[in-house]
Every structure is written in C-alpha cells, then in structure tokens.
C-alpha positions in Angstrom: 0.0 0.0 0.0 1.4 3.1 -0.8 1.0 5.8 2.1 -0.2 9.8 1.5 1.7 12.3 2.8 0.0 15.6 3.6 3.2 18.6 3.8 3.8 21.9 4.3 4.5 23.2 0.5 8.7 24.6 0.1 7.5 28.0 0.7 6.2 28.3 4.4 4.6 31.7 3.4 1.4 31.7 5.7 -1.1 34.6 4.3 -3.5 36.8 5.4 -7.2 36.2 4.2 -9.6 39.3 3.6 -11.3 37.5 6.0 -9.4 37.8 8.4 -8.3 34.4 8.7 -4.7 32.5 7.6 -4.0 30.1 4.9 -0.8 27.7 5.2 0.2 26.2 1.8 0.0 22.3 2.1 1.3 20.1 -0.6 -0.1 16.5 -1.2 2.1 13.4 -2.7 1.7 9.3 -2.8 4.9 7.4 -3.3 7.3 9.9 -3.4 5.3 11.9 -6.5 3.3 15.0 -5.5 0.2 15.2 -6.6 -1.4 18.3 -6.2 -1.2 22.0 -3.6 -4.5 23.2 -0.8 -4.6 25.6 2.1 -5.0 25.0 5.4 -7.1 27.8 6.4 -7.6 28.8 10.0 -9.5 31.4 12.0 -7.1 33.4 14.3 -8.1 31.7 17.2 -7.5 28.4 15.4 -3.8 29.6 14.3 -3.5 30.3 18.6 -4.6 26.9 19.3 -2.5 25.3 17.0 0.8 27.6 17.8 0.0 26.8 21.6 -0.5 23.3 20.7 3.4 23.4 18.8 4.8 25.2 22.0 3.5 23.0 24.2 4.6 19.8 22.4 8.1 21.4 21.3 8.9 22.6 24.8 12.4 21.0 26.7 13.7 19.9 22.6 16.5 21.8 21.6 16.0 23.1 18.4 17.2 21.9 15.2 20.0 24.0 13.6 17.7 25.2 10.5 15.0 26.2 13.0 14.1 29.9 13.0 15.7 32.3 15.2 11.6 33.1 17.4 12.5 29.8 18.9 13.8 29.8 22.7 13.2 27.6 25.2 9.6 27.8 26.1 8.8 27.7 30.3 5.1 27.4 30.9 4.1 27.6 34.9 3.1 24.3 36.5 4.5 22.2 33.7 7.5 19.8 34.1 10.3 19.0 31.7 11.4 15.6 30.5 
C-alpha cells in the first residue's frame, strides 16, 4: 500500500485572508510523487490553538540548527520537563 503524505509546500509563506483568517500552503504526494497544492485555512483563534498546541509539544527539545531564530526555550508555569 502506498502511504499519503499531507506537507507543508517549500515555501512556508502563511497569508493573510480578507477575511481575516490564515492560509498555510499544504502540498499533497503518494509514493514519493506529488500530486497536487490546498490551504490549510484557520480562523485566528484556530492559528492560537495550534501555535500553543506546537509550543506545548516542542517545549524541553533543543532546536534543530535550520529552526528559526523566534524559537527559545519555552517555560510554561506548573508544567515539568522531561
């Protein structure tokens, strides 16, 4: 069986929406071969959730060496390490 991969697409450009909400370029590819771009669109308070959800889940991992410069070590009170 050949598995789907959902990606972000090379450019990590996430956009602005007259609406108000933010679009994240996905690309789609089976086997290696890419089949086709979408959007991940998201509401502002969706985009919080789902950066707080990356903190959270990133937090005590050093970060890789091609990881943007935003990234320090993230603290949250009442929350352990390890």
């Amino acid at each position: 069986m050949t598995e789907w991969q959902i990606s972000h697409a090379q450019e990590w450009a996430v956009r602005r929406l007259n609406d108000g909400s933010l679009a994240l370029p996905l690309q789609i590819s089976r086997g290696g071969q890419l089949l086709g771009a979408s959007e991940l669109r998201l509401t502002p308070t969706a985009a919080e959730h789902l950066h707080a959800a990356l903190c959270y889940a990133l937090d005590g991992q050093s970060p890789p060496t091609a990881a943007p410069d935003c990234r320090k070590q993230i603290r949250y009170p009442g929350r352990r390490s390890g």
